[in-house]
C-alpha positions in Angstrom: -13.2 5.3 -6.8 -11.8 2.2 -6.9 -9.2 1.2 -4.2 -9.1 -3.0 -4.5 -9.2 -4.2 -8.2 -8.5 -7.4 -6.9 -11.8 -7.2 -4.9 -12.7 -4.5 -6.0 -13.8 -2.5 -3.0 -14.3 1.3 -3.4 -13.2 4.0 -1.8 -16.4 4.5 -0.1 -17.1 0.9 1.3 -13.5 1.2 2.8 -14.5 4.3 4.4 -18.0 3.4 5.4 -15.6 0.1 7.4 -13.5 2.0 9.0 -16.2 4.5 10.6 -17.6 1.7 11.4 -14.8 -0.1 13.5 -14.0 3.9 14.9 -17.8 3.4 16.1 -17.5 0.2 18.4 -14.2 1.9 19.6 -12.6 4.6 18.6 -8.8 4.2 19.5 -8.3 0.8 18.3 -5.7 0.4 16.1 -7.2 -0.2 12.8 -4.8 -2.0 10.1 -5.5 -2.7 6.7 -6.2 -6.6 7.3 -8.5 -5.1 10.0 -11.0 -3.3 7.5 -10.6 -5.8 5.1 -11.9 -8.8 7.5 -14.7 -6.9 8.6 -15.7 -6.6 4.7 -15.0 -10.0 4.1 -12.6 -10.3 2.0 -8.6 -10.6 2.4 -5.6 -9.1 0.5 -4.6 -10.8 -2.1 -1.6 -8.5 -3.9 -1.9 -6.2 -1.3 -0.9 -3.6 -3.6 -3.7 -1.4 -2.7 -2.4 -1.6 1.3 -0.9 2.2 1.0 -3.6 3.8 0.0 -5.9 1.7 2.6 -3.7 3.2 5.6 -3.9 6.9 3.9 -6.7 6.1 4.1 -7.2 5.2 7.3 -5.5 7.9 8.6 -7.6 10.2 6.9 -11.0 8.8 8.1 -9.6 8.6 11.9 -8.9 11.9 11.7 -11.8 13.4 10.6 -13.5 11.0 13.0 -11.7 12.3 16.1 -11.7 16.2 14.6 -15.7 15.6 14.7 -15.8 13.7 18.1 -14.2 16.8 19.9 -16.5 18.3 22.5 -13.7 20.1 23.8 -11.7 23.2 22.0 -8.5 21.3 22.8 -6.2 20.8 20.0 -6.2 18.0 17.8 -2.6 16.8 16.6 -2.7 14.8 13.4 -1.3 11.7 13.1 0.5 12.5 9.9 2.2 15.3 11.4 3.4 13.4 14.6 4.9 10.8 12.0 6.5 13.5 10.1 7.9 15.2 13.2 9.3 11.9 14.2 10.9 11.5 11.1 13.0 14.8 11.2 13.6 14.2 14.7 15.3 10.5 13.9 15.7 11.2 10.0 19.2 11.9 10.7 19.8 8.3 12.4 20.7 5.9 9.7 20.7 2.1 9.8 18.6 1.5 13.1 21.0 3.8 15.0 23.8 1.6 14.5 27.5 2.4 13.8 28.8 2.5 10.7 31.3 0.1 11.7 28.6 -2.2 12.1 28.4 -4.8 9.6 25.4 -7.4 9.9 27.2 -10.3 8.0 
């Protein structure tokens, strides 16, 4: 599937790059810039960026879900984020007042 049409890079190539940075260490925070540097190319309308960090969420997990020698319990990223978002869903505007005004 294609994932870039304006370099068009395919699923699988972005997927094959991110295993590949998870191989020379596997917790580094990997961005889409990251994967697309170590392909070689660069975001141009970077409309394709939210489905790159799905998708990079996706492939981490998996990765980490494999790596496990252990039975411990392995907490998605997704449902920390979501979890966080309930927990700080209810705080709108940054936690400020609503007497605040920014102008």
């Amino acid at each position: 599937m294609l994932v870039c049409s304006c370099n068009i890079i395919t699923l699988k190539e972005i997927e094959a790059a991110i295993v590949s940075l998870l191989d020379s260490d596997p917790w580094q925070l990997i961005v889409p810039a990251k994967v697309y540097h170590s392909l070689q190319q660069r975001g141009r309308c970077c409309g394709c960026f939210p489905n790159v960090v799905e998708t990079i969420i996706r492939v981490t997990e998996e990765y980490h879900r494999r790596s496990v020698d252990s039975g411990d319990e392995v907490v998605t990223y997704l449902d920390r984020v979501r979890s966080l978002r309930d927990q700080f869903g209810s705080m709108s505007h940054e936690g400020r007042t609503k007497d605040h005004r920014a102008a």
